[in-house]
C-alpha positions as MATLAB code, in Angstrom:
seq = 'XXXXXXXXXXXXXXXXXXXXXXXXXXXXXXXXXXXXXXXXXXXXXXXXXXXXXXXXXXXXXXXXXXXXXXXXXXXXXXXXXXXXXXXXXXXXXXXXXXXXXXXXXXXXXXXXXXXXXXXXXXXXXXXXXXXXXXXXXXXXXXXXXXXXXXXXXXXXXXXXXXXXXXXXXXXXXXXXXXXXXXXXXXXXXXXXXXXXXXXXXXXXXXXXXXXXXXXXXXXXXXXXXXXXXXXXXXXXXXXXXXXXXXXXXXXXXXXXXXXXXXXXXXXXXXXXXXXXXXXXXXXXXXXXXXXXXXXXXXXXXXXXXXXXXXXXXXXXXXXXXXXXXXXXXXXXXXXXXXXXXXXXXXXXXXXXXXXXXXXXXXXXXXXXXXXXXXXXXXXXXXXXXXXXXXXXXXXXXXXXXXXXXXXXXXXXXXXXXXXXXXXXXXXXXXXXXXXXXXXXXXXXXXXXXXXXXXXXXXXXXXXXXXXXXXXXXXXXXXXXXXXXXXXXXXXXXXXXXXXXXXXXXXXXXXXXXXXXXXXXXXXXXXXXXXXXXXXXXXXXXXXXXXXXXXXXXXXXXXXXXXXXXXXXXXXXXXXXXXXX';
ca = [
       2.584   -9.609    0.120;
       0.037  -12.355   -0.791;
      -1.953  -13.388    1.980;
      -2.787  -16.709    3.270;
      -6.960  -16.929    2.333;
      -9.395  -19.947    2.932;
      -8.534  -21.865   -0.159;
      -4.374  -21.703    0.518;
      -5.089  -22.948    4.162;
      -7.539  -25.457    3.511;
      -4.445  -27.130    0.928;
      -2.311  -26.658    3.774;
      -4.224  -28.112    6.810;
      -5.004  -31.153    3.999;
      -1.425  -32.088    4.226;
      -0.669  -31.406    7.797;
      -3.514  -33.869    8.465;
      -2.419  -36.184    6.349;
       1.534  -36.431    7.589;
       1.480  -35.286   10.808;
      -1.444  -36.417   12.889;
      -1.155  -37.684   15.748;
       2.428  -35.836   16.697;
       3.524  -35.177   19.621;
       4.529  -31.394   21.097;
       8.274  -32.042   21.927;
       9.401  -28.424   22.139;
       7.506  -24.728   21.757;
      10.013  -21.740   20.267;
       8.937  -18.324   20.133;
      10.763  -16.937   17.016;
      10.240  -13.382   17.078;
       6.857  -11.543   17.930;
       4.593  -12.761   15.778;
       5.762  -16.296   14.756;
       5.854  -19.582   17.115;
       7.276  -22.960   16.366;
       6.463  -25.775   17.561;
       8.453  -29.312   17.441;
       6.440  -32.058   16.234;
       7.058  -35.960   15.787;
       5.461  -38.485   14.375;
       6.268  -42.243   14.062;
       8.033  -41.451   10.731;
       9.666  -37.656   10.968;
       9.823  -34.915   13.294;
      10.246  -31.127   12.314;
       8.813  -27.798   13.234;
       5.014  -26.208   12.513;
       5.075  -22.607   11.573;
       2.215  -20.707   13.617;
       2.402  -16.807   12.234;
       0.054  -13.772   13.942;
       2.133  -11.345   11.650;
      -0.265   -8.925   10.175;
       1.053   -9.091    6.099;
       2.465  -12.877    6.443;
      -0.530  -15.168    9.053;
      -0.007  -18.377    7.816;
       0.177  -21.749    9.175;
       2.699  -24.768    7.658;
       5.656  -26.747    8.188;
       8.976  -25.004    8.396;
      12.324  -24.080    9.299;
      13.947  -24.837   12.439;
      14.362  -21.994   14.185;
      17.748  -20.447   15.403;
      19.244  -21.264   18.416;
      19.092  -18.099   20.331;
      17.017  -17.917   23.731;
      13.643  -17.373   23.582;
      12.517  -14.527   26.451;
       8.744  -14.115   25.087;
       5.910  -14.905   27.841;
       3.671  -16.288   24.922;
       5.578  -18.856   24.476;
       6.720  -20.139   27.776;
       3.232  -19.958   28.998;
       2.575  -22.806   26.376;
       5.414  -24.866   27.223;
       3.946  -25.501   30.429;
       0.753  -26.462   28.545;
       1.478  -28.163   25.732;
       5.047  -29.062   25.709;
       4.726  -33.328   25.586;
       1.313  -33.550   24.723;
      -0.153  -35.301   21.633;
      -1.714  -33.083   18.214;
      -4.572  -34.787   17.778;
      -6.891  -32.580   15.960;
      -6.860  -29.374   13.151;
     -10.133  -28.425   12.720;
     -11.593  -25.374   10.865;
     -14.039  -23.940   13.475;
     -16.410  -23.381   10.894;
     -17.373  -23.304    7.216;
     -15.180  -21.125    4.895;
     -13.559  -19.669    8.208;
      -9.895  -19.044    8.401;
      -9.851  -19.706   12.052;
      -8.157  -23.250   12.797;
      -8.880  -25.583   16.196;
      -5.776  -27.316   16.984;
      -6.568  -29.657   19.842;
      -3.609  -31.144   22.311;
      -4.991  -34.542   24.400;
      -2.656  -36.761   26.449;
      -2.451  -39.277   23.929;
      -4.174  -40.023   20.798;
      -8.411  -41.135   21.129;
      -8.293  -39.180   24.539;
     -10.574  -36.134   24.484;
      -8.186  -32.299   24.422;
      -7.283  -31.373   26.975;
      -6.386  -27.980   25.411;
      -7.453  -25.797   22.477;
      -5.116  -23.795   20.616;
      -7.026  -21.581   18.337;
      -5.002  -20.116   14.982;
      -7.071  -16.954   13.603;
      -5.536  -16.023   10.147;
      -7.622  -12.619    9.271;
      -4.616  -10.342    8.075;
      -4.249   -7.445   10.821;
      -6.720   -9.281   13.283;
      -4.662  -11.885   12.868;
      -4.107  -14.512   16.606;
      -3.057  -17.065   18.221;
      -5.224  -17.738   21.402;
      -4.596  -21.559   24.100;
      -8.350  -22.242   26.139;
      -8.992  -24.921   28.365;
     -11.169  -27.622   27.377;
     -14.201  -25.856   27.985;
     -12.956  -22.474   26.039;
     -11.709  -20.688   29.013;
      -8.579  -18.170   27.635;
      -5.079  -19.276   29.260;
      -3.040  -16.962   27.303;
      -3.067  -14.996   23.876;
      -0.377  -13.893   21.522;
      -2.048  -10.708   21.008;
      -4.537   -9.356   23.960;
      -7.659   -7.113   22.603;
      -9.574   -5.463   25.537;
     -13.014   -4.938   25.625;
     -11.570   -0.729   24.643;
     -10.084   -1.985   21.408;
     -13.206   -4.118   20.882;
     -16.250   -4.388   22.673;
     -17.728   -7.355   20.309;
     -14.483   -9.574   21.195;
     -12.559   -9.227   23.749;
      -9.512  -11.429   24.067;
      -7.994  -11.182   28.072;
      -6.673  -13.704   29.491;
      -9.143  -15.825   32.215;
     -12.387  -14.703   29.633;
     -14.482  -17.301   27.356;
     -13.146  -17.804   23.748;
     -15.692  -16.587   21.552;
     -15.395  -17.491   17.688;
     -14.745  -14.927   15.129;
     -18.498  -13.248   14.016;
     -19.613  -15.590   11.365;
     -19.531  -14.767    7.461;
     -22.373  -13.135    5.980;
     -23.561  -13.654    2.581;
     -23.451  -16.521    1.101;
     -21.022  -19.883    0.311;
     -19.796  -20.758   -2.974;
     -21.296  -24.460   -3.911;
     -20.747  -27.037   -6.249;
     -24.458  -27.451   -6.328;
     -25.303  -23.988   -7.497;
     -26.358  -23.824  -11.681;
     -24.414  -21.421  -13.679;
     -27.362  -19.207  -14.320;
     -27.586  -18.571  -10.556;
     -24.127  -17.936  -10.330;
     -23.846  -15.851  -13.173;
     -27.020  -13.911  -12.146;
     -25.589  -12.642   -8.786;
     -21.718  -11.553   -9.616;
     -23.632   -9.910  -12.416;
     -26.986   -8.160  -10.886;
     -24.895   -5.180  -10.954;
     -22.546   -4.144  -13.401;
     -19.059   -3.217  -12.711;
     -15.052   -4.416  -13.218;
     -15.518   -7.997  -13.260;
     -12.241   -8.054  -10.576;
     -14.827   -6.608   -7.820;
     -17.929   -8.089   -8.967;
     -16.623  -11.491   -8.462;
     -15.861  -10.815   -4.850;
     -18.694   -9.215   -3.656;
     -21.657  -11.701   -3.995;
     -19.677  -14.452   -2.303;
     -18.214  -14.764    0.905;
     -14.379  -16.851    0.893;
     -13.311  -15.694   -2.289;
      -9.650  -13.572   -1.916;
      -8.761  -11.133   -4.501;
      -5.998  -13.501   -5.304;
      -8.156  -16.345   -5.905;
     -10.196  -13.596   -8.070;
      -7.571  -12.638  -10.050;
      -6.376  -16.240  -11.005;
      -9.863  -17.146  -12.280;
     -10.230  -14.350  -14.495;
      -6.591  -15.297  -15.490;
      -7.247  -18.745  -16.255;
     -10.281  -17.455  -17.994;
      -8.223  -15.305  -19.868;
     -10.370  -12.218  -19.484;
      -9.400   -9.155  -18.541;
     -10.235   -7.944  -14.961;
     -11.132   -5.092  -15.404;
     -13.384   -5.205  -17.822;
     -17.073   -4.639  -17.326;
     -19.883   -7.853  -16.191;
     -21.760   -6.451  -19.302;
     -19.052   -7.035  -21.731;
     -18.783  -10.677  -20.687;
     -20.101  -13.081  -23.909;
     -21.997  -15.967  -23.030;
     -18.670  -18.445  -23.729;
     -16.215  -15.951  -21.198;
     -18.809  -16.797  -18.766;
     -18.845  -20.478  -19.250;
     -14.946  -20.362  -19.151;
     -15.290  -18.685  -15.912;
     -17.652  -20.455  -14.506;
     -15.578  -24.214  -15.056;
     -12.403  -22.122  -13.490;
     -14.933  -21.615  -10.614;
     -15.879  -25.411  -10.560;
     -12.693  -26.378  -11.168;
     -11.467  -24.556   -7.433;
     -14.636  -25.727   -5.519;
     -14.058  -29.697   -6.825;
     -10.180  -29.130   -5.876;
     -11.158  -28.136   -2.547;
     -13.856  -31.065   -2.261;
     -11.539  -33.487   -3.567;
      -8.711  -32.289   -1.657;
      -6.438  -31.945   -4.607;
      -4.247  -29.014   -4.780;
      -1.151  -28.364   -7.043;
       1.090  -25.628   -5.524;
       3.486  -23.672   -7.202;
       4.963  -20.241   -7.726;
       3.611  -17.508   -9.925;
       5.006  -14.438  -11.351;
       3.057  -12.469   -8.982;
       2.890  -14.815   -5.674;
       2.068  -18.369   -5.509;
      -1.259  -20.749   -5.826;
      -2.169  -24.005   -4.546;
      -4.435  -24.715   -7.746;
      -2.431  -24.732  -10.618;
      -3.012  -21.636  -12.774;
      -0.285  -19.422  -14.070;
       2.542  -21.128  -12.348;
       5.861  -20.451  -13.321;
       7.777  -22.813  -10.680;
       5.956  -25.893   -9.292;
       6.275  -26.706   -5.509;
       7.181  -30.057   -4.204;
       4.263  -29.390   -1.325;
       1.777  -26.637    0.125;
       4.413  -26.913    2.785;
       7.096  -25.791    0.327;
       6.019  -23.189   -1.000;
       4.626  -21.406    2.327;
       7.903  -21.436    3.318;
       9.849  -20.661    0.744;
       7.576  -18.081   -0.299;
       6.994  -16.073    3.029;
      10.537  -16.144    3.997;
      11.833  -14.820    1.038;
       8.772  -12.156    1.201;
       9.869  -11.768    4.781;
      13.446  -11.836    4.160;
      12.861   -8.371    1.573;
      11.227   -6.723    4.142;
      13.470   -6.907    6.868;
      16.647   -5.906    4.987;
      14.465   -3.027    3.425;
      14.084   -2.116    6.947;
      17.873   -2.665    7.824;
      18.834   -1.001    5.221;
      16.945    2.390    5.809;
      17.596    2.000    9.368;
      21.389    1.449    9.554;
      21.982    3.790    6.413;
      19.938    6.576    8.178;
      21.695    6.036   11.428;
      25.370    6.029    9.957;
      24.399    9.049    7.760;
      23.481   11.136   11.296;
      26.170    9.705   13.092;
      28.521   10.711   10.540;
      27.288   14.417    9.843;
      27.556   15.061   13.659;
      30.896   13.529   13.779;
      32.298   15.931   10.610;
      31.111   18.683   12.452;
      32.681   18.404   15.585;
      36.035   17.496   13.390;
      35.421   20.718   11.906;
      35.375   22.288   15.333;
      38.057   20.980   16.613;
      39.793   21.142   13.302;
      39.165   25.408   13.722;
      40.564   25.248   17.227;
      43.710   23.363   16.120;
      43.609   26.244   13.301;
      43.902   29.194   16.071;
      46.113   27.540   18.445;
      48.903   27.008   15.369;
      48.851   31.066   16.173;
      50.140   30.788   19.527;
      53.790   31.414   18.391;
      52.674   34.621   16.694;
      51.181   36.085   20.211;
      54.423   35.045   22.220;
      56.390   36.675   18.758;
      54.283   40.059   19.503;
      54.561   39.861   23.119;
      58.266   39.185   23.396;
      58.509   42.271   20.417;
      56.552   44.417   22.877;
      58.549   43.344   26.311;
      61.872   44.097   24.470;
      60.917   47.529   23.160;
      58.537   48.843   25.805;
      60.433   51.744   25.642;
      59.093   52.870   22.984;
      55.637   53.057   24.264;
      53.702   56.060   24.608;
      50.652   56.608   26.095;
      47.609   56.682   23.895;
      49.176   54.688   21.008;
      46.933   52.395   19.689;
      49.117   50.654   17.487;
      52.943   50.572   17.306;
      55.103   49.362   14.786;
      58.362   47.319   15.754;
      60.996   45.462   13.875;
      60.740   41.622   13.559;
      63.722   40.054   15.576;
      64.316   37.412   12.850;
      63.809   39.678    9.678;
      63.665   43.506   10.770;
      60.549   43.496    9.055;
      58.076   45.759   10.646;
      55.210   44.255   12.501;
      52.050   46.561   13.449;
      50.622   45.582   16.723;
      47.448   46.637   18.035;
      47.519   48.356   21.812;
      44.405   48.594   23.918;
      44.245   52.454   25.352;
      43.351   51.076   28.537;
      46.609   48.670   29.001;
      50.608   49.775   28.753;
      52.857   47.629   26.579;
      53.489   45.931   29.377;
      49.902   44.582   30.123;
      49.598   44.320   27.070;
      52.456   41.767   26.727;
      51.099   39.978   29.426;
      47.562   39.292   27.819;
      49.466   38.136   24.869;
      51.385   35.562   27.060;
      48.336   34.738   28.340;
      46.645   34.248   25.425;
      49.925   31.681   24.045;
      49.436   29.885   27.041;
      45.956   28.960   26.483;
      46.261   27.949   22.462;
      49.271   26.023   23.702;
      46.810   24.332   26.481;
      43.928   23.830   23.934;
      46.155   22.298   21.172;
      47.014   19.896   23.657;
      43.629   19.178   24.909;
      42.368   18.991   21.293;
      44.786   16.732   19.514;
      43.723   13.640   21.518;
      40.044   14.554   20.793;
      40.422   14.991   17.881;
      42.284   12.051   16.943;
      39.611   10.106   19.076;
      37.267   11.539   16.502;
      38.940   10.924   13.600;
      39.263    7.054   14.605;
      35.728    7.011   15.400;
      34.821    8.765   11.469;
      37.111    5.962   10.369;
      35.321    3.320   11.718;
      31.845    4.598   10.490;
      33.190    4.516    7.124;
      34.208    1.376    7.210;
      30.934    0.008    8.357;
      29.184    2.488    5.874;
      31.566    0.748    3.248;
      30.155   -2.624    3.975;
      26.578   -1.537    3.313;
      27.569   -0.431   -0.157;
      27.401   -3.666   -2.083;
      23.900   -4.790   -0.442;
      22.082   -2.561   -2.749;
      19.436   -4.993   -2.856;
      18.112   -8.115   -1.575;
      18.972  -11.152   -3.412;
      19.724  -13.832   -1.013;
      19.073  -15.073    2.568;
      23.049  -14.345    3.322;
      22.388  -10.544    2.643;
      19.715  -10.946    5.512;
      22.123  -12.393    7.537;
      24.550   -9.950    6.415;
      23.246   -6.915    7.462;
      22.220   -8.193   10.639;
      25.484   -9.032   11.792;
      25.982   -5.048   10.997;
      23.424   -4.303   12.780;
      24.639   -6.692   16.095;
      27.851   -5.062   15.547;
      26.515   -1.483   15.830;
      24.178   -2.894   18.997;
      27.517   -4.142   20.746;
      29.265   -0.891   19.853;
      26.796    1.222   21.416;
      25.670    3.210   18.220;
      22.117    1.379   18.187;
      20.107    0.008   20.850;
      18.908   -3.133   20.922;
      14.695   -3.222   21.309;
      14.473   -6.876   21.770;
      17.447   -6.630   24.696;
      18.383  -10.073   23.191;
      21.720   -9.132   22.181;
      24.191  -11.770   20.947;
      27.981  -12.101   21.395;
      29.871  -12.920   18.286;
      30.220  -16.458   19.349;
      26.776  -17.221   19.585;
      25.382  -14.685   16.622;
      25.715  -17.088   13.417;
      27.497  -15.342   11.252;
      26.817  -14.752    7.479;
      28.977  -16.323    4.708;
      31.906  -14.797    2.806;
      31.565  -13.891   -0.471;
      33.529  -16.689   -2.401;
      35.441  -16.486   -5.720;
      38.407  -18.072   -8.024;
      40.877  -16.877   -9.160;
      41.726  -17.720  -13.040;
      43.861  -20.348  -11.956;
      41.954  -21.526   -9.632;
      42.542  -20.343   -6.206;
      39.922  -19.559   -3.647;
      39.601  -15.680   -3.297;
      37.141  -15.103    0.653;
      35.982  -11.517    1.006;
      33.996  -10.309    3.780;
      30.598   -8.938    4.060;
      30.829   -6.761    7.408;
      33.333   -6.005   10.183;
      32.573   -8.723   11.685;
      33.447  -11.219    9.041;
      36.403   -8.944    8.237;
      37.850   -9.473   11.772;
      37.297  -13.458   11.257;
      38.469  -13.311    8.385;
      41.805  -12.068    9.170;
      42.940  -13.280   12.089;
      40.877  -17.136   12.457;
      40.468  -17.897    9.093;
      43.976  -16.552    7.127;
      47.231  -19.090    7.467;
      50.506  -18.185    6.958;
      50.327  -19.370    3.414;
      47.840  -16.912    2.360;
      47.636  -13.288    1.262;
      45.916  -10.258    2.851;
      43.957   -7.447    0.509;
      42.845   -4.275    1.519;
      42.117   -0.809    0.105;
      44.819    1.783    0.833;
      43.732    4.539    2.971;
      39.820    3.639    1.961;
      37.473    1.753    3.723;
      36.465   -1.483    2.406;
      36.266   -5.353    3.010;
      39.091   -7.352    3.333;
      39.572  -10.200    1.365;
      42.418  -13.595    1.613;
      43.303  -15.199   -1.715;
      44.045  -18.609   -0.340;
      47.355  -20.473   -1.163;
      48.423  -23.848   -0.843;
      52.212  -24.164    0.514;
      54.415  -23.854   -2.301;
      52.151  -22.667   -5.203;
      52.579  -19.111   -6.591;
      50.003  -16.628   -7.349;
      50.457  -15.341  -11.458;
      49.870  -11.587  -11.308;
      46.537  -11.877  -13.909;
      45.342  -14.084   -9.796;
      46.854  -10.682   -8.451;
      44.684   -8.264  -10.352;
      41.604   -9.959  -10.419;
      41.686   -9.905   -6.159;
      42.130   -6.286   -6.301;
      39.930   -5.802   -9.163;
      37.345   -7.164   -6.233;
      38.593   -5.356   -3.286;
      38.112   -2.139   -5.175;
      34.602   -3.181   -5.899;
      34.078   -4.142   -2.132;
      34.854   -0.751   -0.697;
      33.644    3.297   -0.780;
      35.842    3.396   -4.206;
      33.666    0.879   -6.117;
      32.480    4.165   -8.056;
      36.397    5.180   -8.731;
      38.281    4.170  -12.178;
      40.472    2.464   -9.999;
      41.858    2.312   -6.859;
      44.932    1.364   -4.547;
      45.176   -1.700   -3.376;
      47.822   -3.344   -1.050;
      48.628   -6.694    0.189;
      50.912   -8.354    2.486;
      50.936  -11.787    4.660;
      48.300  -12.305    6.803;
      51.015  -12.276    9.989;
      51.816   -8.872    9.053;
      48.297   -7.457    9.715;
      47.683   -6.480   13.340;
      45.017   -5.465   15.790;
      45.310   -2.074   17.818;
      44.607   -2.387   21.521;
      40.929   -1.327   21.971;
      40.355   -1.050   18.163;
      36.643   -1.548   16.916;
      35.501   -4.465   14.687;
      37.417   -4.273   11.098;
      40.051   -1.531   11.953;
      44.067   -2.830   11.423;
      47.240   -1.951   10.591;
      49.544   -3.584    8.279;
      53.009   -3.682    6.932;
      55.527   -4.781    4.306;
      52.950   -4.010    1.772;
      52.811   -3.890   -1.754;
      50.866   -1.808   -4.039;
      48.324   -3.122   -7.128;
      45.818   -0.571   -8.427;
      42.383   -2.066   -8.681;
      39.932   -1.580  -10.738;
      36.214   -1.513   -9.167;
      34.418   -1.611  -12.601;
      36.635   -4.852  -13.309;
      35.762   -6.197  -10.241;
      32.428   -5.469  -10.473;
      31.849   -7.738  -13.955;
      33.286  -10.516  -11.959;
      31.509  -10.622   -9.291;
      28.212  -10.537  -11.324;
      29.719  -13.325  -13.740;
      30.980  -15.712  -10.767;
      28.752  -14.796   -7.637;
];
């Protein structure tokens, strides 16, 4: 991930100064542990400034509006009390070529601040720390004791002490070429490194697109360098230090990350504002389903295995109990011909009551028939006992492998990350495993359905034209089926495999053709644990024939008056590629 360095926040504090100061504070959100929001308005717009402490993704800009879930985080209700209603009046960069920003809060605009909130971008140090007006710490995002660092402490009731300054020295626009060129190349080596090292406030980033733009290679030694790839570099160089002198920046998307100067963009940016967001959150946005993905596969893969097992288990005990009728067979054999027992036997042979087969049963020398008979009864009364103690576990069991499956099934078409909804997506799998018990929830900020917002359906047509919803997680499915599904519609599901469930939407009156048919199961196959099948059964029925279980989990149903359509998954697979 790209990160934010002095020339990308120098673009970006250019345009916050420019539209939004003075604003006023109306509201401070804590989005998650290393981002804050806060609600600005001016005379001519209002919206929300992006303050980040993450370590890959510090940054500062105009964003999103955050989601409208409680925010528990001391941070930020320590600043609300602060803050919240007073004016923006000031960002300042605490010093040359520092990535360390001043923003200064004052009653009202003119009036000296009344607060300091200081916004260190440095990657992993990254911080977010509020003073009083003469520097005195109120609160920190991230506290440092004098143990973690005995140059700069950050506690809470301490002075604010600037980041140590830069050594080395600043890039100018005064400096002559033959100066510059002397010191990146006093000692030879990859031109990539020896463009950093003289200077300091250069990012490899910024390194990289000047030797780009220069169209040299970076690697390539200082020494190789002819007098005309030097001047080539050296006008990229003047070119950045007049753009941030001037002030005039030109964001946009490259192939690998963004810039705010131009060079090798493959997608402009309306604003440095723009492209921070869009290009953090979707950098963001890969991350965290990477991590869902792992996580909740890993955890449904354990849960799973230990679940099989103790299937197996019980499956064996079911096994030995469907034996019980052959002890009470021997025992009854014994009872009615204990007359023919003898001491010392250790096996006797008797006729089968049924067949007049013979049957060989072994006798302890210890025991008589008799005894013996009655260990055998005993030993029918407890398989009879343990089938019946069994069956409901294992039926509890089975339900519970069921369900796993199902939500397994939904993970199988987010593969990979291609849009916010697959986010959104696997976190409502993730809240649904939280509410079921199967994950705990480390934030303890967990949501009911109601107020969790809820990814969208995936959303097709039909060849003649009629709306096809499938959904993405249990969740969904549940909604789906029983809020979203009218009387007119019809209900798809895999048979006997778990999978999404899907509504092909009807108006009254108008008849589905059976190429509308296929194509819905074509996709239901593809949505399910047979996507990898040549095809698949699929059935479908009228919404009002589908029905919840009393106590059943998220996405589990029966059904009736079905009907039957194989689907296949490979089918379904080319059209949701050509129509998603």
């Amino acid at each position: 991930m790209q990160p934010v360095d002095f020339t990308t926040l120098a673009a970006a504090c250019s345009e916050l100064r420019a539209a939004w100061l003075p604003a006023r504070c109306e509201q401070v959100y804590q989005r998650d542990r290393a981002t804050l929001c806060l609600a600005l308005r001016t005379l001519k717009q209002r919206s929300w400034l992006t303050l980040s402490w993450h370590p890959e993704a510090a940054r500062i800009h105009i964003g999103e509006a955050p989601p409208r879930i409680p925010d528990t985080f001391t941070f930020s209700q320590q600043l609300k009390h602060q803050i919240n209603g007073l004016a923006l009046t000031e960002i300042a960069v605490t010093s040359p070529w520092e990535r360390t920003l001043d923003l200064q809060f004052a009653r009202r605009p003119g009036d000296p601040p009344k607060w300091h909130l200081y916004v260190e971008i440095m990657g992993k140090y990254s911080n977010v720390i509020l003073t009083t007006a003469d520097h005195q710490i109120v609160t920190v995002a991230h506290q440092v004791s004098e143990k973690q660092s005995s140059v700069r402490p950050l506690l809470t009731g301490q002075p604010y002490l600037t980041p140590p300054s830069l050594t080395g020295p600043f890039p100018n626009l005064e400096e002559s070429q033959e100066r510059w060129r002397e010191r990146i190349s006093l000692i030879p080596g990859p031109l990539k490194r020896m463009l950093l090292k003289p200077y300091s406030g250069i990012s490899s980033s910024l390194a990289r697109s000047l030797i780009e733009a220069a169209e040299l290679d970076p690697d390539q030694s200082t020494e190789s360098l002819s007098d005309r790839d030097w001047r080539r570099l050296f006008d990229g160089w003047r070119a950045w230090l007049k753009a941030l002198a001037d002030e005039t920046f030109q964001p946009g998307h490259r192939q690998d990350g963004y810039t705010v100067l131009g060079w090798g963009i493959t997608t402009p940016a309306a604003s440095v504002q723009q492209l921070l967001t869009e290009y953090y959150t979707d950098q963001l946005n890969r991350q965290a389903f990477s991590r869902l993905k792992h996580q909740l596969s890993q955890k449904l893969r354990s849960l799973l295995t230990k679940l099989r097992v103790k299937a197996d288990l019980f499956e064996s005990r079911l096994h030995q109990s469907d034996q019980a009728d052959e002890y009470r067979q021997r025992a009854d054999l014994l009872m009615a011909y204990q007359h023919t027992w003898r001491p010392g036997m250790t096996v006797i042979s008797l006729p089968d009551f049924a067949t007049g087969e013979s049957v060989d049963i072994e006798l302890p020398q210890d025991k008589t028939a008799i005894q013996t008979a009655q260990a055998l009864y005993k030993k029918h009364q407890k398989l009879k006992r343990a089938r019946q103690a069994v069956e409901p576990l294992m039926a509890e069991v089975q339900a519970e492998v069921d369900y796993l499956e199902q939500v397994e099934a939904s993970l199988l078409p987010l593969q990979a990350y291609e849009t916010p909804e697959d986010v959104l997506a696997i976190s409502d799998i993730r809240d649904e495993l939280i509410q079921q018990g199967y994950l705990a929830d480390p934030n303890q900020r967990i949501l009911s359905q109601r107020q969790a917002k809820l990814s969208s359906f995936h959303r097709y047509r039909t060849p003649q034209g009629f709306e096809v919803l499938i959904g993405r997680n249990n969740l969904q499915n549940d909604q789906l089926t029983f809020r979203v599904a009218t009387d007119y519609d019809l209900w798809f599901h895999t048979q006997e495999i778990p999978g999404s469930h899907a509504l092909l939407r009807l108006e009254p009156g108008s008849e589905p053709e059976e190429t509308d048919l296929q194509f819905v199961a074509d996709l239901v196959a593809y949505f399910s644990r047979a996507r990898q099948a040549d095809q698949a059964p699929v059935v479908y029925t009228k919404p009002k024939h589908v029905y919840k279980p009393k106590g059943a989990r998220p996405g589990m149903v029966i059904y009736k008056q079905e009907r039957i359509l194989w689907g296949q998954p490979q089918q379904g697979k080319v059209s949701a590629q050509m129509l998603g």
